[in-house]
N, C-alpha and C positions, 0 to 999 in steps of 0.2 A: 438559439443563442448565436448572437454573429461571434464569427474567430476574423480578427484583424491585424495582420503582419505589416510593420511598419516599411516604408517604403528604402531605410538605410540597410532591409538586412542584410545580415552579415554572409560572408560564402560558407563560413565554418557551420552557421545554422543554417543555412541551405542542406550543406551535405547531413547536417543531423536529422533535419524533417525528412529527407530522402532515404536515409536507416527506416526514421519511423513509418514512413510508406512503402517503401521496399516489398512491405511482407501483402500488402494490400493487394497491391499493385497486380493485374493477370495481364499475360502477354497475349491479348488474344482477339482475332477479327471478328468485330460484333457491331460496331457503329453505323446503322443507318443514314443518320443524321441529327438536324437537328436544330435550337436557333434561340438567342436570349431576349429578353424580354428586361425594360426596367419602367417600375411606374411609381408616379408619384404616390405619396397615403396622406401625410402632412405637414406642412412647414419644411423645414428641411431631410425630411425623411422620406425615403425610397425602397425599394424592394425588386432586386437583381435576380431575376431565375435564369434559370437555363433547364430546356425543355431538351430532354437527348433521346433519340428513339433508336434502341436498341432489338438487334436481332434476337428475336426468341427462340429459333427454330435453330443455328448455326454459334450463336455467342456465347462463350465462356463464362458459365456461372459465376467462375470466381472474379471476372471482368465487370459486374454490375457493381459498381465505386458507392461508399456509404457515402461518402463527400466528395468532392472537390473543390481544387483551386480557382478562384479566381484574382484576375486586375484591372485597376483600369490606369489609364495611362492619356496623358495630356497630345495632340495632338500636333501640337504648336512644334513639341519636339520629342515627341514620345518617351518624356519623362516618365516615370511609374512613380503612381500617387497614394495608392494601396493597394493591399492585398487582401485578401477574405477570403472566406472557407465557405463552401455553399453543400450545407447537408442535407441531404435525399428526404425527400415530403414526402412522393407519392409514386407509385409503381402499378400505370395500370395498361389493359390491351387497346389499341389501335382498331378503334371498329372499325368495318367496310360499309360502304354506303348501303352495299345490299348482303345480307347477311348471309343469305340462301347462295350468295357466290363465293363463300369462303373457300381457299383450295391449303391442304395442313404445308403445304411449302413454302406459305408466306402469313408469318404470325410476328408482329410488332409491338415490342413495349415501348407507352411512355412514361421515362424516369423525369421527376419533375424537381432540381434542386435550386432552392431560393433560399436567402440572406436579406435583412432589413441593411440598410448602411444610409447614413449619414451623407451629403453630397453638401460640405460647410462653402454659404456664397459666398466666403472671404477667398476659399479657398479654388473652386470650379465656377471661376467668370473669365476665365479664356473669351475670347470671340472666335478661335480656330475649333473650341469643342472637343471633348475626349473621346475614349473608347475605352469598352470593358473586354473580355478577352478569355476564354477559356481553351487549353486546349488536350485532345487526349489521343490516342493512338489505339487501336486501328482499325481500317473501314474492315468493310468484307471481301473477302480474297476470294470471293466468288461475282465480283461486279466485272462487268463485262468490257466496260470504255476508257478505263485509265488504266496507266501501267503499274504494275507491281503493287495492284490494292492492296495486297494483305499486311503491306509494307507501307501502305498510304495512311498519314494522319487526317486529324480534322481539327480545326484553332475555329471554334464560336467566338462569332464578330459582331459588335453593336456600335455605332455611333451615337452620341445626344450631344446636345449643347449646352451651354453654360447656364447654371440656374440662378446669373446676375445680369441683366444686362439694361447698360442708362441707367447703373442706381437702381432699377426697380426688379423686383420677385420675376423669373421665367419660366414659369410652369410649362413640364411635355412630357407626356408619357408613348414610349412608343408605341406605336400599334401593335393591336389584337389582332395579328397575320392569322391569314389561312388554318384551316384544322388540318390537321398531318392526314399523310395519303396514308389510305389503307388495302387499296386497290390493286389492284395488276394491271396490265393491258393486253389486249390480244391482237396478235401481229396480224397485220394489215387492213386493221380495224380502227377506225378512229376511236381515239382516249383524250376528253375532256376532264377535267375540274378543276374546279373553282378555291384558289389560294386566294382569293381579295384578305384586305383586312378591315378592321373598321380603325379608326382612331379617335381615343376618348376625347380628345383636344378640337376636334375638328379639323385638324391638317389635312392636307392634300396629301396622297400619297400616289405613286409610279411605280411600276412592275419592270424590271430586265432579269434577263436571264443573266450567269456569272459563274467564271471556272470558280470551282469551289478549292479554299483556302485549307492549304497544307499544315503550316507553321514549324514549329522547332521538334517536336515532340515525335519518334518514333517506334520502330519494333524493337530496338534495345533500350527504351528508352522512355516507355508509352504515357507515362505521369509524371510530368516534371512537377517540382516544392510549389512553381510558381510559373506563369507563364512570359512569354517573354513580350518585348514588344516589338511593334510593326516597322517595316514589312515584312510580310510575310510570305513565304513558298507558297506556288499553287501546286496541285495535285498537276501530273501530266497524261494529256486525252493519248487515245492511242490514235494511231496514225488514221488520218482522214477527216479527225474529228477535233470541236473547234464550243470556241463557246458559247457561237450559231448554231453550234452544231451537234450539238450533246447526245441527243437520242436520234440517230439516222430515224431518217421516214418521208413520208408525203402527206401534208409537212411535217420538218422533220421539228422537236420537241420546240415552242415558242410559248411565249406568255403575250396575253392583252395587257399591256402601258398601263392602261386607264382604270382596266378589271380585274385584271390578276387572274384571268381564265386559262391554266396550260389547256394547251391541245398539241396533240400527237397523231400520226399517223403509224405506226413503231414499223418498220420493214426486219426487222431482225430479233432474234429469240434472246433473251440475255437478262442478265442484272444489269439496269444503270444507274448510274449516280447523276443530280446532276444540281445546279445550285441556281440557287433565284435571291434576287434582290429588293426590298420594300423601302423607298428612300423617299421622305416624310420632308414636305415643303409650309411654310407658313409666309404666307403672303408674299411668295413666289420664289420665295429661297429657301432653299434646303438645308434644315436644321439637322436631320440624323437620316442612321439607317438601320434597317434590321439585315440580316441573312439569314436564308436557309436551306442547309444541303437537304437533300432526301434522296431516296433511290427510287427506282419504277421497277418492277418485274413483267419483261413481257414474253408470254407465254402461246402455244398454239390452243386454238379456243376451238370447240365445235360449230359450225356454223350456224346461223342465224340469220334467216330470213327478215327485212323488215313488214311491219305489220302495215295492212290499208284499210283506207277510210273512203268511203262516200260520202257527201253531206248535201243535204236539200233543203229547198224552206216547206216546214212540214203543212201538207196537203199538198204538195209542187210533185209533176212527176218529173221534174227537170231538176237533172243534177247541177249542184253551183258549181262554177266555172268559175278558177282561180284566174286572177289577172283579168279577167275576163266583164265579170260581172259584180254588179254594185248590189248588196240588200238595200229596200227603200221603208225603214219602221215608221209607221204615219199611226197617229190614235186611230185606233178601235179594230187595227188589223192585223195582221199574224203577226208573231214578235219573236217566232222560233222555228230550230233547224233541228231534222231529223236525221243519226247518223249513225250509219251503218259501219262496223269496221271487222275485221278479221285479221287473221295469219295464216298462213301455211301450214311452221311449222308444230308438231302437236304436241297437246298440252301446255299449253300458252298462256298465261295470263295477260292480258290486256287492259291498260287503262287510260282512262283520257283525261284529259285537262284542256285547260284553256289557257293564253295570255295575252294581255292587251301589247300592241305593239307602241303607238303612239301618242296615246290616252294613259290617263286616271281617272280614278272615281268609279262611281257605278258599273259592276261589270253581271256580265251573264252567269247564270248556274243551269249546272245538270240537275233537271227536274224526274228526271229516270235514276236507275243504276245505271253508273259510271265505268262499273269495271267488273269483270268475269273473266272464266277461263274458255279457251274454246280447243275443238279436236280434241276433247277426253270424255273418256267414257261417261255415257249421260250428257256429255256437253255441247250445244251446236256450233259451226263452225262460223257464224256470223253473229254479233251482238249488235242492238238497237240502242241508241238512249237517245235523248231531248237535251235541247242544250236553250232557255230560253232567256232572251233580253227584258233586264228591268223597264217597265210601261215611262220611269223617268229621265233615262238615258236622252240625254241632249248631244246632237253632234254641231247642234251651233253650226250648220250649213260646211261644216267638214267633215270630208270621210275618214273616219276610223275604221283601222285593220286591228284584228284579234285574230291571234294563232290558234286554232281547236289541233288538237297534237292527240295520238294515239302511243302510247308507248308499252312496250312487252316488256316482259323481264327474261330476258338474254343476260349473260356473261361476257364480259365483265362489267358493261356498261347496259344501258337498254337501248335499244334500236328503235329509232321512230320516225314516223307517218305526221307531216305537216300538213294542215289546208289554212292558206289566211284566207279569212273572210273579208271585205271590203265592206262598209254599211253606212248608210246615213239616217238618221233619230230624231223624229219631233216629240215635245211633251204633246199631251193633252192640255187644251184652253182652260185658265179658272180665270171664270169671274172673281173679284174680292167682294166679300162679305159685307154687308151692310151692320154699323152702330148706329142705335140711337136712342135718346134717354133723353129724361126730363133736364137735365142739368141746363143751368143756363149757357150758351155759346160761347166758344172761348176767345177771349180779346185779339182783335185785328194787331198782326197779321197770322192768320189760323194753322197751327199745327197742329200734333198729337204731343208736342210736348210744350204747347202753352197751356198754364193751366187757369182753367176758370176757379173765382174764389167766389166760396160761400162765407159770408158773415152772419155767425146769429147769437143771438143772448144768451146767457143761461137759463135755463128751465124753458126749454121751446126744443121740441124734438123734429128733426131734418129727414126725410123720406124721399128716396128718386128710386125713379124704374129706368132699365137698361134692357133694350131688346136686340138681339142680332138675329139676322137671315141670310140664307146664301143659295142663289140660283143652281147650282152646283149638289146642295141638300151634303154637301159635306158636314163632318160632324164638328159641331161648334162648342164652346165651352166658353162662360164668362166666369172671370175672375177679379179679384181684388184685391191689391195688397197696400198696405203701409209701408211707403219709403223711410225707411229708418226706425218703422215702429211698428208694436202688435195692433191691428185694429181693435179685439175686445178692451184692450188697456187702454182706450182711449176710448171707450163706449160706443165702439163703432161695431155694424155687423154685416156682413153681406152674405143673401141665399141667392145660391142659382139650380135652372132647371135646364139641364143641354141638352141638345138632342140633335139628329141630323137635320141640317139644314135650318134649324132653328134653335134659339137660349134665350130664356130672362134671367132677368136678376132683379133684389132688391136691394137697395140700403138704405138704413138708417143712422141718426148720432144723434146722440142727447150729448149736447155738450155740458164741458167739467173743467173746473178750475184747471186739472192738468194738462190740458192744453193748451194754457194760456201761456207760458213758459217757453214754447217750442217758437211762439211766432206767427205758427200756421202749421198746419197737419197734411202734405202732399197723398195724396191716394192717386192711385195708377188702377183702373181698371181694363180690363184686355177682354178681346173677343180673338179665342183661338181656332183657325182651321186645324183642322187633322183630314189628310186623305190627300189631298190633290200634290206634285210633286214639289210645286215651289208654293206652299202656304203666305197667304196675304192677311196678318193678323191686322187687327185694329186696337187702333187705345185710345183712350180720356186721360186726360189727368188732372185732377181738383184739387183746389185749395179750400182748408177750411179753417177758421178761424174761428175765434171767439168773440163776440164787440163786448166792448166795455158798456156801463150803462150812462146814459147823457146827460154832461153835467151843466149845469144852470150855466147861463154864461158869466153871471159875476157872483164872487161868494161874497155878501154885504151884510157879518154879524152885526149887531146894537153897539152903539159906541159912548152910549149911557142909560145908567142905571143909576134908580130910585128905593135903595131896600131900606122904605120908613115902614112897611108894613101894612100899607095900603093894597096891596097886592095888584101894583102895576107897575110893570119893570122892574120888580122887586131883586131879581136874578140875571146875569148871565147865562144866558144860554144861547146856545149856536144847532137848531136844528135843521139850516140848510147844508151844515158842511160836506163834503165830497162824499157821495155814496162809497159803503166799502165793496170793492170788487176783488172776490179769490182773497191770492195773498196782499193788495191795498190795502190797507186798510188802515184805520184810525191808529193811532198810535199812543198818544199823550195831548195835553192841556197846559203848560205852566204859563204862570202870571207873576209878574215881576213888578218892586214896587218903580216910581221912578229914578231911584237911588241905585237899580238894580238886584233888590234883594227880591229871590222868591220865596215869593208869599202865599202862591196854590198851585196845586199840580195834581193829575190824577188820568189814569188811563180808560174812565167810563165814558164813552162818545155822551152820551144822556147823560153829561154832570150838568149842576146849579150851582154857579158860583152869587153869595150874596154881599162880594165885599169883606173886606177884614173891618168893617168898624170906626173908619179911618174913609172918610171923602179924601179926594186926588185924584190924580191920573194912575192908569196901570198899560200895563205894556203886555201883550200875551202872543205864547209861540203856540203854533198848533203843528204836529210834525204826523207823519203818515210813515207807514211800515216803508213805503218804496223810498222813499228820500223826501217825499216833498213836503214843503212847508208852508205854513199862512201867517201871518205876523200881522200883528195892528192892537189897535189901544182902546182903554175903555174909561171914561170920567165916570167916577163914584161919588154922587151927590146925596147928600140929607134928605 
């Protein structure tokens, strides 16, 4: 349920929500960090978290908050536009990337509190853009780089933008930042990972590092009713230290712009805090931002050796030579590297990977085991495996480098063994497949998607054979489908026999009124390789129709008649009229006198009309199921 405090309140209710938090309220150093989040769900509805990572090992039980405050506030002039309550979802642990390096001195909760809220576009079309705001009190009094942590607050900071803008809806959710650190570092040891984020909207996003944001809230004071607005205090580095400068080292704490990669070198033992920035552009201007503070624990680690690799092309007694030397993959010749790697130090687990450096698509696999342990008991000190290239792999006449990487599993991060390979990759030669079948040739100018038409009668059954072949002996497959329809529902069938290097087929149609409605019936028949890297399929495609039957070229009923009972031209009758075709077909007869009265009518094609008894003239309609008509007259004589 949202709680939403209107943006006039009062001071007298200020000081009464502050009674009623009072008792919640623990004075106590436990904040990690930590970073808001707001995303769209629909229409004008939104969903505000705040993701806080609290210390497990040092924080005050009674300091883990059911709720909190939050606001957001207009940026133009940092008006405050609401308020809300954002009540505790989820309470869960902070993995480490390697589980097997957990040490009990550093154990991290993530509290997850989120609120739906309303963001009305009458209301939030600023072009300056707001910010939401949370803040609470206090880090941990055991962080190493600012003054008077334990006395240090934290204010979660988010910018977005206005969800009106030109009149029209502005959809953006901020980014899905980095997964919270769970890690330590070990001093003088290099400490990567990976904060990117993705963004559901597609925005461009940029990484800076940033003193992390103090705000109003402190150790006499840790939960304010409501938070306030910007600007805001920063926390203060201690002497030396900057917001280049966060975690001393070589180098000392820095983020990739583009990747959001920290890397560290740590030179000093400690807790540090230190803040990072995620600022979210759309077509080249920056719409919002996210933050988030975290801390790093770097610790003294036991040493670790990095692990080594050899690598050859296998049957070669000549080891590959980085920088050095180019692989040449050409059809039908070796296509893989044998590689040897090792450690030192014992009881090691070791394993390898690969990554394409400048490429996509097709990549190599380990056709061996990839990973073991070595220097333990039973175990040998040097592991082998196979790392072999797809037969399809095209370098298109440039060389592609791939990283083959060994890596251990060391503390706190894994230590590892690079070889980039260099190589250049031809496919193997396919000939294409040969079609061909009785159909007759398809109208100039010849493609695969002109199609030849078949025309035939009804009651006349239609038979062609389709053979393919391929130098190659790849396996072939013929096929047939109805564009837009079932073949049996239209009396159509096709068998085939595939096989490598060679397929027939048959088809037959008996055609059926039901086809006659379509127009024409398109069949697509395919002749498919499978095997070779770039398959060179073949197709037909036909037309087939129904013909109507050939009609006389003039219809010339009798246009007199004699019914004295001599029995010649005693009757009207019309036995040349238009054959019925399908749904064609006859319709009706009426006979009209000349005054306009009808006087016969009848829907048997095979009627006898003898006259009403009455010489004159008559007038007669002949009408057909399709629309068409025949009209003309007939003298009725004694």
């Amino acid at each position: 349920m949202k709680h939403i405090f209107p943006a006039f309140f009062s001071s007298r209710w200020c000081l009464l929500l502050l009674a009623l938090w009072a008792p919640l309220v623990a004075t106590a150093t436990h904040i990690v960090g930590g970073e808001l989040d707001l995303q769209h769900k629909t229409g004008s509805t939104y969903t505000l978290t705040l993701n806080l990572y609290f210390d497990a090992i040092n924080g005050n039980p009674g300091a883990l908050d059911q709720q909190l405050p939050a606001s957001i506030f207009s940026k133009a002039n940092n008006q405050r536009l609401t308020n809300l309550v954002l009540p505790l979802k989820s309470n869960t642990f902070v993995s480490y990337t390697s589980p097997a390096c957990a040490v009990g001195s550093l154990s991290t909760r993530k509290l997850v509190y989120s609120s739906d809220i309303t963001l009305d576009p009458a209301i939030y079309s600023s072009p300056a853009g707001y910010y939401a705001t949370v803040e609470r009190c206090c880090r941990n009094n055991s962080i190493s780089n600012i003054v008077a942590p334990g006395s240090a607050a934290q204010a979660f900071y988010l910018e977005f933008p206005a969800v009106m803008r030109n009149g029209a809806a502005f959809i953006d959710s901020t980014p899905k930042i980095f997964p919270p650190l769970g890690d330590y570092a070990c001093r003088n040891e290099l400490f990567y990972y990976d904060f990117g984020g993705q963004d559901p909207d597609g925005d461009s996003l940029a990484y800076d590092m940033v003193t992390p944001l103090n705000g109003y809230s402190s150790a006499t004071n840790p939960l304010m009713p409501q938070p306030g607005p910007a600007p805001y205090s920063l926390i203060s580095w201690n002497s030396g230290l900057s917001t280049t400068n966060q975690i001393p080292g070589s180098p000392s704490l820095g983020i990739n712009s583009r990747t959001g990669r920290l890397t560290v070198r740590p030179s000093n033992l400690g807790l540090f805090v230190f803040g990072v920035r995620c600022s979210e552009y759309r077509r080249g201007v920056k719409i919002g931002e996210t933050r988030r503070d975290f801390q790093l624990y770097v610790l003294n680690c036991p040493t670790n050796t990095t692990p080594q690799m050899q690598v050859r092309a296998t049957g070669s007694s000549t080891m590959y030579r980085p920088g050095l030397d180019t692989l040449r993959l050409v059809p039908g010749g070796n296509r893989c590297l044998t590689i040897r790697f090792t450690d030192p130090d014992p009881n090691t687990v070791l394993t390898m990977s690969s990554r394409p450096v400048n490429f996509t698509g097709l990549l190599p696999q380990f056709t061996t085991t990839s990973t073991g342990t070595v220097r333990a008991a039973g175990a040998p000190d040097t592991l082998t495996t196979t790392l072999c290239f797809p037969e399809c792999i095209d370098t298109r006449g440039q060389v592609y480098l791939l990283d083959v990487i060994v890596a251990d599993n060391g503390c706190s991060l894994p230590r590892r063994d690079t070889v980039r390979v260099a190589f250049t990759a031809t496919q193997p030669p396919n000939a294409a497949p040969v079609l061909t079948s009785t159909f007759p040739p398809a109208p100039l100018p010849v493609s695969d998607a002109t199609p030849a038409v078949i025309r035939l009668p009804l009651g006349t059954r239609y038979t062609a054979t389709l053979a393919g072949t391929d130098a190659d002996r790849h396996a072939l497959a013929l096929s047939a489908t109805g564009l837009g329809f079932d073949l049996a529902s239209m009396n159509m069938s096709f068998t085939a026999q595939n096989g490598p290097g060679q397929a027939a087929g048959t088809f037959t149609w008996d055609p059926s009124c039901e086809a006659v409605p379509s127009g024409g019936l398109l069949v697509r028949f395919r002749l498919t390789e499978t095997g070779p890297c770039v398959p060179q399929n073949r197709e037909r495609l036909i037309r087939f129709e129904v013909m109507p039957p050939e009609e006389e070229v003039a219809f010339r009923p009798p246009n007199i008649i004699t019914p004295n009972g001599d029995k010649l031209n005693d009757f009207l009758i019309m036995p040349d009229l238009p054959a019925d075709f399908c749904e064609r077909k006859f319709a009706s007869i009426q006979i009209f006198s000349r005054w306009g009265q009808r006087v016969y009518e009848t829907a048997e094609r095979g009627f006898r009309w003898g006259g009403q008894g009455a010489a004159g003239s008559y007038y007669y309609l002949v009408t057909y199921t399709d629309g068409r008509k025949f009209k003309g007259w007939v003298e009725v004589k004694p």
